[in-house]
C-alpha positions in Angstrom: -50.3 38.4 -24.3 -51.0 38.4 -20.7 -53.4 36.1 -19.0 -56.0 38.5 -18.0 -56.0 40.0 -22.0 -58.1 39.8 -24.7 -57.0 41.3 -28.5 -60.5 41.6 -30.4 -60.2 42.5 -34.4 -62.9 44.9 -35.5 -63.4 44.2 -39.2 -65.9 45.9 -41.4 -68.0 43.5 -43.8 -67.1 43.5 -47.8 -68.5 45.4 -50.8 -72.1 44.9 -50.5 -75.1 45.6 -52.6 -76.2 49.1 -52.8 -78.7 50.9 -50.0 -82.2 49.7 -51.5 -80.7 47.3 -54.3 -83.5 45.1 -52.5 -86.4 45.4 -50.0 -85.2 44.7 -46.8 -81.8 46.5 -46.5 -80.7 43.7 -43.8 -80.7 40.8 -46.6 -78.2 42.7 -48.5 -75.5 40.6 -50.0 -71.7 40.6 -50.9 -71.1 41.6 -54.9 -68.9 39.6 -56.6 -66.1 42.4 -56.1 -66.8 42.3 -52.5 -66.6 38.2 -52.0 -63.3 38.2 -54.0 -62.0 41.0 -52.1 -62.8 39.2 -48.8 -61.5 36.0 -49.8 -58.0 37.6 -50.5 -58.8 40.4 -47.0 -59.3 36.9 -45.3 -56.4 35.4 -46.2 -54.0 38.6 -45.0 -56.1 38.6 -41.8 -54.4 35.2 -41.3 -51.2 36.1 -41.6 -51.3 39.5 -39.8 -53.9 37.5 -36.9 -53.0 33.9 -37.1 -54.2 32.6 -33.8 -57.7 34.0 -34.0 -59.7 31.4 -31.7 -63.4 32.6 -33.0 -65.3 34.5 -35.2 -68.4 36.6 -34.3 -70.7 38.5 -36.9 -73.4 40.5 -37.1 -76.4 38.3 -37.8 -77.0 40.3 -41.5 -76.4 38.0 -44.4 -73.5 40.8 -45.4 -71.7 40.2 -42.6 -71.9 36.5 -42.4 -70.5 35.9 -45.8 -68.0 38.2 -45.0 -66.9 36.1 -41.6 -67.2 32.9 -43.8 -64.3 34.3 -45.9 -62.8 34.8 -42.9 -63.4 31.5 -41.8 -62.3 29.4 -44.7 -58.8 31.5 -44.8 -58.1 30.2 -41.5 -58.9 26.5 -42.6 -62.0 26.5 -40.4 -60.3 25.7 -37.6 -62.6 28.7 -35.8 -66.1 28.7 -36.5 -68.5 31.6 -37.2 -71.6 32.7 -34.4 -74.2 35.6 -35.1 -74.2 37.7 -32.5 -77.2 40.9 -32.4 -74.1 42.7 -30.3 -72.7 43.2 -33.9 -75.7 44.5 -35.4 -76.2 47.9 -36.5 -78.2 48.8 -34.1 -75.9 48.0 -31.4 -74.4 50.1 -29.0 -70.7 49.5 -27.2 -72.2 48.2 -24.0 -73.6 45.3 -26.0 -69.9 44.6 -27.5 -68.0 45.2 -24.0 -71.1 42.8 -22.8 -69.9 40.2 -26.1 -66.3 40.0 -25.1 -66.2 40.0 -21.5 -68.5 37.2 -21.5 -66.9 35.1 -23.9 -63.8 32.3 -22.9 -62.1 33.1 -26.4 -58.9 35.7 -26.1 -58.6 36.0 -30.0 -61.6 37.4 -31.1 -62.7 38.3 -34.6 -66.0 40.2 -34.9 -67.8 41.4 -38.0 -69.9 44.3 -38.7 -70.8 47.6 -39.9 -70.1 51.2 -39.6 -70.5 53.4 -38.1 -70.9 51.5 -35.3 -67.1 49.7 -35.4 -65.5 53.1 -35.3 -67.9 54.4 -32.4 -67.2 51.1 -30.3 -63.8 51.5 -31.0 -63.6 54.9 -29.8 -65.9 53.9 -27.4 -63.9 51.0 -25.4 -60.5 53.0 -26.5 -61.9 56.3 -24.5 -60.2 58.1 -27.6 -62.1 60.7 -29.3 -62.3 61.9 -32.5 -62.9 65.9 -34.1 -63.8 64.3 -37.3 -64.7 61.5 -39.1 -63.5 58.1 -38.9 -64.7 55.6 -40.7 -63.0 51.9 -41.9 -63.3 51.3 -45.5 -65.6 47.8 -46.4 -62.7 45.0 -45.4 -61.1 47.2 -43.0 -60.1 46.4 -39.3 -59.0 47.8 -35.6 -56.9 45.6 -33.6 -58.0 46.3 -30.1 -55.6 45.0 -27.3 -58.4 44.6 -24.2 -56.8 44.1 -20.5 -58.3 42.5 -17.5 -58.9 46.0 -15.5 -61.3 47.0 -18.3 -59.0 49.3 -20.4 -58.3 49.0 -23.9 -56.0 50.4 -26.5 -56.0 50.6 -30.3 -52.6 48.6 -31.8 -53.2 49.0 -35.3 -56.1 50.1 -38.2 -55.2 48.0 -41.4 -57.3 49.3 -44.6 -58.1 46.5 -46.8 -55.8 47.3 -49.8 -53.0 45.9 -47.0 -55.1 43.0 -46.2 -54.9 42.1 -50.1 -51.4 42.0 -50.4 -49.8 38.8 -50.7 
């Protein structure tokens, strides 16, 4: 990786607790399907990403468990921060805003869809006819140079992030 580049991984939170399953959709947590799957989705993020230098999440409870799993797969040697740029309500300019201000050229960032897909394309400048959409565990790995261009490398769904 060149000096002036960044490579950001895009990763949609785990299996969470159905719309409405409680009153305020934000404090929605991980089932137990979802925290086992993101344990093993953390693990195989390692191995496919292993010099991530930090983790940033979207500051709902879903997404924070999911970057803990993240986080202990990696031994925490990175640490977690809650960022509102990774909130649903978020727009790309918030992301671009996230990365270019951070020091960190391995970047990790949890959150929801649709608004990883639509920052992807977004910061890509790639469009899409139809519908795009990363499955709960899924990830982008976004190579991001110095002259403010980006590219897509690779969308993992999370069934290859299990594998051992």
């Amino acid at each position: 990786m060149k000096d002036n580049e960044k490579f950001v991984v895009l990763l949609r939170h785990g299996i969470a607790e159905l719309h409405g399953a409680r009153a305020d959709d934000d404090a929605r947590i991980l089932t137990e399907t979802g925290n086992r799957r993101m344990k093993q989705i953390g693990r195989g993020l390692k191995k496919r990403f292993p010099k991530a230098e930090v983790i940033y999440s979207s500051p709902l409870i879903r997404c924070v468990e999911t970057a803990e799993w993240v986080e202990k797969a990696y031994g925490s040697q990175i640490v977690v921060k809650t960022f509102d740029a990774l909130a649903p309500d978020a727009g790309a300019g918030d992301f671009r805003a996230l990365i270019d201000g951070s020091d960190a050229r391995r970047i990790i960032c949890v959150g929801h869809e649709p608004n990883l897909s639509k920052t992807m394309l977004a910061v890509t400048k790639m469009s899409s006819d139809g519908v795009i959409e990363l499955k709960k565990g899924g990830c982008y790995g976004i190579r991001m140079f110095g002259d403010g261009a980006a590219q897509l490398e690779w969308m993992l769904p999370p069934r290859v992030l299990r594998r051992k």
